[in-house]
N, C-alpha and C positions, 0 to 999 in steps of 0.2 A: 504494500500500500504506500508508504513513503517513497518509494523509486518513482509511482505511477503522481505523486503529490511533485515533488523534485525533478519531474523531467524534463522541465518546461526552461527552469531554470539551469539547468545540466547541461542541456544543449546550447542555452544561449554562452552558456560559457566555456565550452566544447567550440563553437562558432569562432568565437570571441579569440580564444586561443589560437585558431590556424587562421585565420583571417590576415592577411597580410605577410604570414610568416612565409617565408622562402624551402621550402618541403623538397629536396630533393631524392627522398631514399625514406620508403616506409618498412618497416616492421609486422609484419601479423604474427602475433602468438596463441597459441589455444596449448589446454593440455598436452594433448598429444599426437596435434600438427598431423592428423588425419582427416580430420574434415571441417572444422570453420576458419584453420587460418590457413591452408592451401585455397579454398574457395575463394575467399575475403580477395588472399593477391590475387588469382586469376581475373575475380571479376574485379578490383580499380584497376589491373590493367588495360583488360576490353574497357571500360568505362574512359580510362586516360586516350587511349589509342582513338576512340570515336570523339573524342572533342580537338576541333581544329584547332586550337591554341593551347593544347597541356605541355606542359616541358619535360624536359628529360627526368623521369621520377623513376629511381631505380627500386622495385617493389619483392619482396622476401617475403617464405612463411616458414617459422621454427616451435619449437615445443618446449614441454618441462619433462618429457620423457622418452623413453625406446625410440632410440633413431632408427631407419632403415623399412619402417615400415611404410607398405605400400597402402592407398586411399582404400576404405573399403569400397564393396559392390554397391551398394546404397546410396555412398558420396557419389563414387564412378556415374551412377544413374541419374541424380539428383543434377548433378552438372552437367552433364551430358546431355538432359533437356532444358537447358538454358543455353545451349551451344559452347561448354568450354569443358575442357579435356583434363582432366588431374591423373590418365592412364601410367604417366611415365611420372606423378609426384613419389618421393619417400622422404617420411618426415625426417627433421633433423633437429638437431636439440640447439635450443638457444646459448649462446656464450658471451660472455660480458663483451668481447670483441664486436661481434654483429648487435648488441645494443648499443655499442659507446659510439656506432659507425653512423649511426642511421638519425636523421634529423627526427621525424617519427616511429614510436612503438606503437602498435595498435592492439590493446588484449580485450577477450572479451567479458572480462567479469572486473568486480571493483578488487578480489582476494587476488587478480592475477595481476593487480594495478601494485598492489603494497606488497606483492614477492618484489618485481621486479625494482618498486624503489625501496627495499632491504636491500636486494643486491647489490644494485648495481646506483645507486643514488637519486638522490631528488634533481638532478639535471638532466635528467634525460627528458624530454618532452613525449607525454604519455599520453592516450586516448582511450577512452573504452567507450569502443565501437558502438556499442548499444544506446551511447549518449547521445547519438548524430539521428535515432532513430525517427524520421518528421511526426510519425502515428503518435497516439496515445498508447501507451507502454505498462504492462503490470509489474514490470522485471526490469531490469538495466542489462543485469547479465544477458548474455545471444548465448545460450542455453547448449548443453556440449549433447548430441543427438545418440552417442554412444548407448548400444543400446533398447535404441527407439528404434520404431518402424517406417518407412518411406516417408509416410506423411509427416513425423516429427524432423525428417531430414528436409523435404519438401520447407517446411514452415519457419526450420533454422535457414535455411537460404534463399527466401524470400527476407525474412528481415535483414540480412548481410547485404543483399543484393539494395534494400532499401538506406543501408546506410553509410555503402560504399558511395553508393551515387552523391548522395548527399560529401563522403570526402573529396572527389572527384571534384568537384563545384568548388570546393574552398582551395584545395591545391592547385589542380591544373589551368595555370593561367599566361602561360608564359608559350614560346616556340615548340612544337610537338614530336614527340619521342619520348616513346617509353623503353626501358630496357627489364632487365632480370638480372638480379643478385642471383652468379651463377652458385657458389659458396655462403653461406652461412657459416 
């Protein structure tokens, strides 16, 4: 209920935050970088790539666990009828290096917000994703589908999908090219 009271305000200052700032190199984090932060970067990247003026935004997805693992079928599916491909993703585990690189983190809960500032400090410039979300919201967190059936995969990627767009608009504003963070 306070997430859904405090959204309004969250966002305007989720807004507030990237609004001007120079973004060249985002972050996606989720547990365990199988299915909302592989999704997250593929779709700002479609999102960066379709706007004539996005600039060169080098876009990354890492985890807090087991690297090497492949998308499941579920993710494979769920993205694959939005038109983007996670076939050839395997997660990889986040390292202070690939935070300290990156002008934005993007995680999707407030608990993956205060790991990453224990870690790794209060300068890194952090988002969580669910804050950009334009709907009326019960949760902040973008809810980890592990688990769930099609439709909780479906419903976590409509809201990514919805608040990608939304960082898309704040970021990409500059000469267009997008690239990939081959390494993590």
């Amino acid at each position: 209920m306070l997430d859904r009271l405090f959204h309004a305000h969250r966002r305007r200052k989720a807004r507030r935050q990237l609004t001007g700032k120079q973004i060249r190199s985002v972050l996606f984090l989720c547990h365990g970088n199988v299915y909302r932060s592989p999704y997250a970067a593929a779709a700002l990247k479609r999102a960066l790539a379709a706007m004539t003026s996005s600039a060169a935004i080098e876009v990354a997805s890492a985890g807090f666990i087991a690297p090497g693992r492949a998308a499941p079928e579920l993710a494979l599916n769920a993205a694959r009828s939005r038109g983007i491909d996670l076939s050839s993703h395997l997660s990889t585990l986040v390292t202070a290096d690939a935070v300290r690189a990156v002008d934005l983190v993007a995680v999707m809960s407030e608990d993956q917000a205060r790991g990453i500032r224990s870690r790794y400090g209060y300068g890194v410039t952090l988002l969580i994703l669910g804050d950009l979300d334009p709907q009326s919201i019960q949760d902040r967190t973008i809810i980890d589908p592990l688990g769930g059936d099609a439709q909780v995969v479906e419903q976590v990627y409509f809201r990514i999908d919805r608040c990608v767009e939304q960082l898309a608009k704040l970021i990409g504003k500059s000469p267009r090219h997008v690239e990939s963070i081959s390494s993590v």
